[in-house]
Structure formats: C-alpha cells, structure tokens
N, C-alpha and C positions, 0 to 999 in steps of 0.2 A: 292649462293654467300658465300663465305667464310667469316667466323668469323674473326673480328682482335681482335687477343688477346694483351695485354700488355706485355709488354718486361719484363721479369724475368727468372728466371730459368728454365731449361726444364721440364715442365711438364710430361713428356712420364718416366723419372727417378724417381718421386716420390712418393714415397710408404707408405702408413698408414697401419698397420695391422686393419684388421676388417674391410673396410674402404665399403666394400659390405654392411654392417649393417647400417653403417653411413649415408648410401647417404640418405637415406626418411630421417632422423633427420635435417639432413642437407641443405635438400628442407624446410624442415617442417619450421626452423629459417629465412626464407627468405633470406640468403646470398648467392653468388653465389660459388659454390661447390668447382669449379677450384679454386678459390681466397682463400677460405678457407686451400686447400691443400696446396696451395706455401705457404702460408704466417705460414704453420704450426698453425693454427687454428680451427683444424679438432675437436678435442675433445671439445673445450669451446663452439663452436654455435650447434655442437651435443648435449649437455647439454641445449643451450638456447632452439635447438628444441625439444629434451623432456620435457620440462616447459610448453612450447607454446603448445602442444599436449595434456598434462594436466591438461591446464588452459582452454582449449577447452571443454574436457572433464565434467570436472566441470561444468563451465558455461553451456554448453547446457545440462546435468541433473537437474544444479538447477532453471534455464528456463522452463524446462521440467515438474519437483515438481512445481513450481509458479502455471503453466496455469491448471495442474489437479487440483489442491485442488480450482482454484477459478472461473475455469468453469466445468460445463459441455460437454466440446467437446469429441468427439470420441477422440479413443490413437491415430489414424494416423494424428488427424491434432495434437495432442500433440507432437507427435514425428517428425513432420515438423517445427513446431515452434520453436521446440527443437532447429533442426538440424540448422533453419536458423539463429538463435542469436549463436549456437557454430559457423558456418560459420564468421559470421562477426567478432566474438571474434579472431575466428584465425589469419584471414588475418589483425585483427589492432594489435595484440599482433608482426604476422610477422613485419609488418612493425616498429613497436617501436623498436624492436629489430635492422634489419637489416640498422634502419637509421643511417646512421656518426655522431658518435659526435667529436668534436675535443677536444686534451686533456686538452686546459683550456679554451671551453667556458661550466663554469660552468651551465650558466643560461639555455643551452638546457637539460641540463639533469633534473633541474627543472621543464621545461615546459614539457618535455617527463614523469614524473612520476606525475605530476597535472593532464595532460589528459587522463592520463589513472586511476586516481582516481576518476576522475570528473564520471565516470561511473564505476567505480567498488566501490564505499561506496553505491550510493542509491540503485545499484544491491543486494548489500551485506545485506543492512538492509533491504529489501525488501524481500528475498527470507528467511533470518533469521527470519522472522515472519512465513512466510507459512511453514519451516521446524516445528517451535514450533506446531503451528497447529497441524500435527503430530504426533509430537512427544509427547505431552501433551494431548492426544486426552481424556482418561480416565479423567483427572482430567478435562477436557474444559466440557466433558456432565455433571460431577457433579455440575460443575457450571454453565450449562445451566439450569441445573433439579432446580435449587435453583433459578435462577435467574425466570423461570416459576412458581415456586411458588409465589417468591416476586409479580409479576408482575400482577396474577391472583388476591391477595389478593389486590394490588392497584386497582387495578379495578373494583374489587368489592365496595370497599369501595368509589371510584369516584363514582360511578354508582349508587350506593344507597343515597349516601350523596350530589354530586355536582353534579347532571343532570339536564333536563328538566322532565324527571319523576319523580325523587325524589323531586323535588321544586314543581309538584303538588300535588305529596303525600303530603306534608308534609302542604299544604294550604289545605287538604281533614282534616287533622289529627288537623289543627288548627278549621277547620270550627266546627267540630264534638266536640272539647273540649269546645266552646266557647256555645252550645246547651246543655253541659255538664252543665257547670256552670250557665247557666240559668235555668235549675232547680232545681242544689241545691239553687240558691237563693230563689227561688218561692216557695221551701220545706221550708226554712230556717223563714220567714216572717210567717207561718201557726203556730207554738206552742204560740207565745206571744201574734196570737190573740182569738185562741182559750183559754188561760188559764185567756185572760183579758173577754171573754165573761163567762167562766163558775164562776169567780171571781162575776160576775157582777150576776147573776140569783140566786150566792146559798146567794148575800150579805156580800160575805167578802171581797171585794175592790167594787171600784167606786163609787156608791152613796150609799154602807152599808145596800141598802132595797131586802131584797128578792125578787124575781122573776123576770120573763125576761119583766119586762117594758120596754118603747121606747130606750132606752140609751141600754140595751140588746139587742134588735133590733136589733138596728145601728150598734154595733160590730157584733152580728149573719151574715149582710149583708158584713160586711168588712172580716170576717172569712171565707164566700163563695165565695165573690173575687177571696181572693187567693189561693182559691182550687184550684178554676177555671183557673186561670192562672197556679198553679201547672200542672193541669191535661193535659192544650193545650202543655207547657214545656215537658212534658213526652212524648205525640204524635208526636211533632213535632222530638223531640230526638227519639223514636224509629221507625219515619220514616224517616227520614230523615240520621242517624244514620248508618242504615241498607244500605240504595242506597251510603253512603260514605263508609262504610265496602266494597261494593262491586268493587268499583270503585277502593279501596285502592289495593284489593285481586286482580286487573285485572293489576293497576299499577306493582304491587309486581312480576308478571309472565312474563310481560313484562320485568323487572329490570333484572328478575333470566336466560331469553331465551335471553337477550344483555350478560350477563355474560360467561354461558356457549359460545356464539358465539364469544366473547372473547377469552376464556381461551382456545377454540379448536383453533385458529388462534396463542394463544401466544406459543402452544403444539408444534405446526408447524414450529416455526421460530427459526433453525437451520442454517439458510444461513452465507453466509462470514463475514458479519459485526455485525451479535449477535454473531458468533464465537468469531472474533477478539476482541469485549467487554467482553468477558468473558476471553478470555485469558488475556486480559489487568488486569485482577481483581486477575487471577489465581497468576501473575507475584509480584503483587501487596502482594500479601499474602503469597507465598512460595519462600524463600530468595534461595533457590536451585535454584529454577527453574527459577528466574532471572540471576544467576548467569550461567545455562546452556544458557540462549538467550545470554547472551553477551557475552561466547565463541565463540557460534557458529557464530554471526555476526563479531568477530573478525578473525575467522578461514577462511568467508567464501569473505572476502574484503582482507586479505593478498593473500588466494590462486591467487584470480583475477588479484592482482597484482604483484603477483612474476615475471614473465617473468621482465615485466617491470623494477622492486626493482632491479632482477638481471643484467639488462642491466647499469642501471645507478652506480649502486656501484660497478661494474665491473671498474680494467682498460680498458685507451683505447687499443683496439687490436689494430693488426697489417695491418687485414683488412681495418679498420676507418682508422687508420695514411694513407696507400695507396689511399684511397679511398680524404682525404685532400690533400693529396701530389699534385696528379691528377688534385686537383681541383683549389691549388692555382700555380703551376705550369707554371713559362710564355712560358715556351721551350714549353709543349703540350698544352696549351693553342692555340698558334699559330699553331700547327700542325692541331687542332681542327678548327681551322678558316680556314684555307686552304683547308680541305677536304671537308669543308660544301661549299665551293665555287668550288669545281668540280662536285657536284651530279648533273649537269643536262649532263655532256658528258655520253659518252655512259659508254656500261658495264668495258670494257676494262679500259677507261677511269680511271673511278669510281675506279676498284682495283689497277690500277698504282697510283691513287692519294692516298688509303690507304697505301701503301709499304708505297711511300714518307713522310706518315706522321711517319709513324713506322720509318723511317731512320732521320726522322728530331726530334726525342725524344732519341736516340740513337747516336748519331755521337755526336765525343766530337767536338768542336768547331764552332758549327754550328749555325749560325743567330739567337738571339732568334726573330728576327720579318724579317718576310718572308720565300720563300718558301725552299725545298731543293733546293742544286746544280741542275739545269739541268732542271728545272721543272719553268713552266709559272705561273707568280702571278697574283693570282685573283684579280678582280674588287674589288678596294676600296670600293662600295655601295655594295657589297653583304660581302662585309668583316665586317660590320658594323653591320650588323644584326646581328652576333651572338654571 
C-alpha cells in the first residue's frame, strides 16, 4: 500500500550534501528523515541524534561501572544490563526529542526536561559514588586498614570489659580480692595481741606482775585464735585463689579466641557498604576529593540530560510548527475524518479515499467540513469517533 505523504515540495529535488552520513543520526533522533529534509532540518536533529547516541553511550557504561563494582555477576550479564538500560535511555531520550512542542506552550518543555531529570539526578548520584569507589580506590583501603584497626581495638576492649565473660572475670577477681583482704585482716588482729600477751608475762603492761598467770593465759588463748583464723584465711586463699586463677586463665583464652574470631571477620569486610563508609570518611577529610565527587556527579546528570536541555532551549523547528500545523488544522482535520470512515471498503476503495483526502488539504476553496467534490460522506456515527 502506498505511503501518503504530505503535501510540500518535491522531495525527489532535494538535496543535503553528506546526507548518506546523516541518515543513522537522523533515525537515531526519532524524527522522520523525509520531514527533516523538506522542512531543511537535516543538520539540527543530526546534532540531536549525535547527543541521543552519546547520552546512550554514557548511560549504558555508567550502568555497566554500577552493577560491576556492586556485584559480583559475570561481564556478560554486566554488559546485558548494560545494553538494556542504554536501550531504554535511547528510545526515551528519542522520544523527548522527537515529541512537538508548540512555540508557546512553555509548560511542556517544563515537563519534558522534569521527566527526564526525575531519572537522570538519582542516576547521576548514583553511579557518581560507584565511579569514586574507583577512583579513590588507594585511599578507600587506607581507610579500610585504619578503620580494621579501629574496629579490632573496639572490640577488644568490648570484649574484655562489657561481656558476659568479662563480668564473670571480673566477680572471679572480686571473689579472690575479698579472700585477700580477709587475711590481711586476720594477719592485722595477730601483733596487738601478741605484743599485749608478751607485755603481760615479762610485766610491763597489764597487771605489772611477771609471768604468764591466768590473765597471760587468756590472751596466749586469744593470740592462737587468730593464728588460727590467720592460717584457715591463707588456705582458704590459696585454694581457692589458685581454682579462680584458673578459671580467670580459662575466661582470658576464651576473651583472646572471640577476639582474634573478630578481628579475622573485621579483616574480611571489604564489601560495598564498609567501602561506601569509608569513602564517606575519605570525602569527609580530603577537600579534593570532595570536590572531584561533585564534578563528577555534576558531569555525569548534565551528560544524561543534554539531549533533553538541548531539545527544550532549542527554537521551535520547522518539523514541530508542521507537525502543530497538522494537528490543529480544520481543513485536514476533516480530511482525516473522512478517510477513517472509508477503511472498511476495499483496497481500491481505501487509496481513492486517501487521494481525496490529499485533494481535500490542497484545493483552495474547498469545504472545511465535508468530503471532496465527487466523493460519498461518511456516516455521521463513524465520523464521531475520531
């Protein structure tokens, strides 16, 4: 079935130098190629489709960088993932591009460069961190290596001090001081009665009379008391002493083999998000190297959206204006109603009724409502449909 094309110039006469080069740029911009030539447009969406080509490109590398650095997948599903987010980048960048805008409804060229930031800023900040990753890789293990130190020495220090092993060391270490100090008491109580019994026998304290009479005695009896309680004090401490030393020595190996199972565990944690906290610290402390991330997420959200930037701060072309023309037009308007109410005759049918629409956008004086000269008007209820 033959194409209808739009009434304009003869296309078979016009000529763009290079225009063999042109045409993929030209597919590439979503517009239609012919429309482009007549309307002399060929260079400016050649431009928008080298953008749109660009902005592919990009995109599906920096898709590509994303999913290596924060999986582990083989390169072919990398480079499918790649391909399928450049995919969709291209054909929504075509389409921002090739859609009409009209030359003052300001508000679409609005919403045309929102929707395509709405997804090119968290792209941008997104992949502006996994590039730092990267890029910063040397200084990210310095500050992993420091952050495993920090982290080993916290833990040590939890471990020793705020466990359930160390809270029963440390009721081992209370029990054993407290068997401590009951014998120095029970040592401590032995000189004042010894020096009040030898006082007492040689007669120079207590009743003044030499020798160990009953009142000697008495103190000799309370003198061996506290030997006696001395001597249980010392046993008791060095048995008991000895079973909490080992218990402490058993706790302490325990403390030392959670440590090391620790520190080989915090050795090990190099994944994406102790990366990222360490990059966030690197950023933090090297005024550079903050200042390179926010290039590159500046660099990497304009790229995304140039096509677009250039679509909307572009005049309107010549294609757009045509393409409004077209649309608010009542003369093809009605041609356009008319031909939609012959598609059920036949073939023949069907191309006699496209001429007629081609003759009824063309003839000057012609009806804008109804059909050409010579030709049957469709049904009012199928006319209404469209």
């Amino acid at each position: 079935m033959p194409r209808w094309e739009p009434p304009g110039p003869d296309r078979s006469v016009v000529t763009v130098p290079g225009l063999a080069a042109l045409r993929p740029l030209l597919r590439a911009s979503g517009v239609n190629t012919d429309d482009a030539i007549t309307y002399g447009e060929t260079h400016r969406y050649s431009s928008f489709g080298a953008l749109i080509l660009f902005t592919t490109a990009m995109s599906a590398a920096s898709a590509g960088l994303a999913v290596a650095i924060a999986t582990d997948l083989p390169m072919a599903a990398v480079v499918a993932i790649a391909a399928g987010w450049g995919f969709g980048i291209f054909h929504l960048d075509r389409w921002l591009v090739s859609t009409p805008i009209p030359r003052a409804d300001r508000w679409r060229r609005v919403w045309l460069l929102l929707s395509r930031l709405a997804i090119a800023v968290p792209m941008g900040l997104l992949v502006a961190w996994f590039a730092m990753l990267g890029l910063a890789a040397k200084e990210i293990e310095q500050q992993l290596d420091a952050d495993r130190i920090a982290a080993r020495e916290q833990v040590s220090v939890q471990l020793r001090d705020d466990s359930d092993l160390a809270r029963q060391r440390a009721t081992l270490v209370a029990e054993k001081q407290q068997l401590a100090d009951a014998l120095k008491a029970a040592e401590q109580e032995i000189p004042p009665l010894q020096k009040a019994y030898d006082d007492e026998c040689s007669g120079e304290g207590g009743t003044r009379t030499k020798g160990c009479g009953p009142i000697a005695q008495r103190k000799l009896r309370e003198l061996e008391a506290a030997q006696r309680n001395r001597d249980a004090a010392r046993r008791i401490l060095e048995t008991r002493g000895a079973a909490i030393d080992g218990e402490a020595r058993s706790i302490d190996e325990q403390i030392r083999l959670q440590v090391i199972e620790v520190s080989r565990s915090t050795d090990t944690n190099d994944g994406l998000f102790a990366r990222r906290a360490a990059l966030s610290r690197v950023l933090a402390s090297n005024a550079e190297a903050r200042h390179l991330f926010w290039l590159v997420q500046l660099v990497l959200i304009v790229v995304d959206v140039l096509p677009a930037l250039v679509k909307v701060l572009s005049p309107t072309t010549m294609v757009d204006a045509a393409a409004e023309a077209e649309r608010t037009s009542p003369d093809i308007e009605d041609a356009l109603r008319y031909a939609a109410g012959q598609r059920a005759e036949t073939f023949r049918d069907f191309a006699d009724a496209r001429r007629q629409r081609l003759t009824a956008g063309l003839v000057p004086g012609q009806p804008r409502n109804g059909p050409p000269n010579g030709a049957s008007k469709p049904s009012a209820t199928y006319s209404k449909r469209i």
